[in-house]
C-alpha positions in Angstrom: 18.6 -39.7 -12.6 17.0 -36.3 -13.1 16.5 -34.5 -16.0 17.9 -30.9 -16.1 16.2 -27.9 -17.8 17.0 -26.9 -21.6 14.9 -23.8 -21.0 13.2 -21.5 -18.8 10.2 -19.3 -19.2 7.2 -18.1 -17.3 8.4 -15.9 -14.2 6.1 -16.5 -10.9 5.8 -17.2 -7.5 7.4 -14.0 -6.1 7.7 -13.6 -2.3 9.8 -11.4 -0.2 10.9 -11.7 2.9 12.5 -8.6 5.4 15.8 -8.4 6.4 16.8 -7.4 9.6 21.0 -7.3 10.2 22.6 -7.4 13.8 25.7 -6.6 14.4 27.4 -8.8 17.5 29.5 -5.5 19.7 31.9 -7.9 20.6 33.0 -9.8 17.4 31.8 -7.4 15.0 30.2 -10.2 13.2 27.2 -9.7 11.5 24.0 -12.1 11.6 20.9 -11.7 9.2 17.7 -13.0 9.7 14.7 -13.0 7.6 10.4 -13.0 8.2 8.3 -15.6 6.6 8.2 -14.7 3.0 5.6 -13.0 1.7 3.4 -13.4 -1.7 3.9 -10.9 -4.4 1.4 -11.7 -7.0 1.3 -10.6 -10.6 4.7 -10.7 -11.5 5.5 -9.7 -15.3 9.1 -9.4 -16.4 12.5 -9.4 -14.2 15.7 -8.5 -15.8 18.8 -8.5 -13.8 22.5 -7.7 -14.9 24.9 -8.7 -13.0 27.0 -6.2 -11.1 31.2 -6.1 -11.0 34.0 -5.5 -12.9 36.6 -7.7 -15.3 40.0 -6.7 -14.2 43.2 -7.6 -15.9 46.5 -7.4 -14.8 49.0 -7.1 -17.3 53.3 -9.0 -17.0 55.5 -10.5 -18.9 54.3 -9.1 -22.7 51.3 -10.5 -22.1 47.7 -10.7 -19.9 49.3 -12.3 -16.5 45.9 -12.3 -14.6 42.5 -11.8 -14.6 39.3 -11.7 -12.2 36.1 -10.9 -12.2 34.5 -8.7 -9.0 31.0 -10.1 -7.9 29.2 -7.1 -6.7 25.4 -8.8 -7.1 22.5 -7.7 -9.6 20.6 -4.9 -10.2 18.0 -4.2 -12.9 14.4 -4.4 -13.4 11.3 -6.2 -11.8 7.6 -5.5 -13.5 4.7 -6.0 -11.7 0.6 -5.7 -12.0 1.1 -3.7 -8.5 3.2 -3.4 -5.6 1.5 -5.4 -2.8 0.5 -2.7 0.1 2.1 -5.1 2.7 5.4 -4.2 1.0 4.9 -0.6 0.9 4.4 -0.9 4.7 6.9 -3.3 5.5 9.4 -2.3 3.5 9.3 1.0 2.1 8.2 2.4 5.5 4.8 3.6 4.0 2.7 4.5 7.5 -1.2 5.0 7.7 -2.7 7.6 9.5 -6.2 7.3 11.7 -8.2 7.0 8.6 -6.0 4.4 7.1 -4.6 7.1 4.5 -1.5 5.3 3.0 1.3 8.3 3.8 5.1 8.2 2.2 7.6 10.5 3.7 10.9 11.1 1.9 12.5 10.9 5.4 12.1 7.1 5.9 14.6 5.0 4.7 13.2 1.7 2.9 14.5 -2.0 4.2 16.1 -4.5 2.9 14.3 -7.9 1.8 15.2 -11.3 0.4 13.7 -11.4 -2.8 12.7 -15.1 -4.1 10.9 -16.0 -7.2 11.2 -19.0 -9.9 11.1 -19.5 -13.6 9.2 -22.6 -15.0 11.0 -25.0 -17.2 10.8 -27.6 -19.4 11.8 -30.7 -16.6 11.1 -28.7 -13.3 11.0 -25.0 -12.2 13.8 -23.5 -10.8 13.4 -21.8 -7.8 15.5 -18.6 -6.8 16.6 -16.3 -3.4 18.3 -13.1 -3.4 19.4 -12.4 0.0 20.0 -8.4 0.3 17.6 -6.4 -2.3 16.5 -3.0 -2.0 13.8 -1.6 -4.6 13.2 2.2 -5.7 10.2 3.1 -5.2 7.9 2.1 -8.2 6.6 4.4 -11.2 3.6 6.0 -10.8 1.4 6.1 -14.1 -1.4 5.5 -15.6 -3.5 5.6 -19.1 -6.8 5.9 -19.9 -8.9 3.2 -21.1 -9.8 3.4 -24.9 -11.3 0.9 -27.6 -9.2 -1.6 -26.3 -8.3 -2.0 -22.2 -4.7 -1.8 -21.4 -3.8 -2.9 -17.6 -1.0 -0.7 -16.8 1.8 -1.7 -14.6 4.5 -0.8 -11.9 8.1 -0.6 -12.2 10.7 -0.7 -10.0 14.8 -0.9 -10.1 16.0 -4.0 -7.8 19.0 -4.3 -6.4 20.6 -7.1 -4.9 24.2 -7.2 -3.0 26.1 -9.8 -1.3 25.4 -10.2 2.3 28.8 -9.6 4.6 29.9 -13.5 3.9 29.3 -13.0 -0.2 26.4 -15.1 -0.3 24.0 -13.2 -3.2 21.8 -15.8 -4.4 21.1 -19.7 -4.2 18.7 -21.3 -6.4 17.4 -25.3 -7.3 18.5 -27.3 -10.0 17.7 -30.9 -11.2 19.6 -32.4 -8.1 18.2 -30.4 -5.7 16.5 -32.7 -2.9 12.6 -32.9 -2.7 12.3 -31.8 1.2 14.3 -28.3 -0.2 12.4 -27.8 -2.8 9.3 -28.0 -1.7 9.3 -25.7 1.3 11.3 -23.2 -0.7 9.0 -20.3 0.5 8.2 -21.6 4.1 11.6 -20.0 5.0 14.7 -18.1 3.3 16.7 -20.7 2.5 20.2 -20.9 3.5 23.0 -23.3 2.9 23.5 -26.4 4.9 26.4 -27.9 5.2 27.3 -30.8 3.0 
């Protein structure tokens, strides 16, 4: 039997992975497929809230029903830099014949599968987000005085469920060795049980 977590700490191993989303003319059903996932290195804090509302519904004298709404996460992801393959590949970021990295307000940016883990105190647990967009990060800088100070990007993630509801998977203490490990070979989707 395996052990499951008590804790979690240490955020690493982030990849992405584009998105591209077809639409069948026929059934109107839409597919997504995803690129090999990509390394982002230097990962320093992630905080994601989840998004949706409570909703209550009142009968009777009393509260007769109640849901939540499951509308993803969104929140923030710190990093030493945003890797240049992303600003390319994602945020449409085009060089010119000099290889002058150039940003146009006109290009819309693309959406990515976003997957990272957390260590913990049995096993890591490893994490996808299927549909995420980013903002583009913060641009700043200090200088250096008696003491160094790396500075870091910021950016606002956003993650929503793809058409089907699926918003994230992620391991636990049951998950089965040959999953685990090629966790970022591939997105991973669910296989039927």
């Amino acid at each position: 039997m395996t052990t499951a977590n008590k804790v979690k700490f240490n955020l690493k191993n982030c990849h992405y992975a584009k998105m591209t989303e077809t639409v069948d003319s026929t059934t109107g059903k839409t597919t997504y497929a995803w690129e090999t996932p990509k390394a982002w290195p230097g990962a320093v804090s992630l905080k994601l809230d989840p998004q949706g509302e409570l909703y209550k519904f009142f009968a009777d004298g009393r509260k007769y029903y109640s849901t939540t709404t499951n509308q993803g996460y969104e929140g923030d992801f710190e990093s030493a830099l945003v890797p240049e393959d992303f600003d390319q590949n994602i945020l449409g970021h085009t060089l010119d014949a000099n290889k002058v990295e150039l940003e146009n307000a006109n290009v819309e940016p693309g959406h990515f599968a976003f997957m990272f883990q957390f260590d913990g105190d049995a096993k890591a647990t490893r994490y996808v987000l299927y549909d995420c967009i980013l903002t583009r990060p913060t641009l700043e800088g200090n200088t250096v005085e008696e003491k160094m100070k790396v500075d870091t990007q910021k950016t606002t993630l956003s993650a929503a469920p793809l058409e089907n509801g699926d918003v994230c998977q992620k391991t636990n203490s049951e998950t089965l060795a040959a999953a685990y490990d090629a966790w970022y070979d591939a997105v991973y989707q669910t296989k039927a049980a």
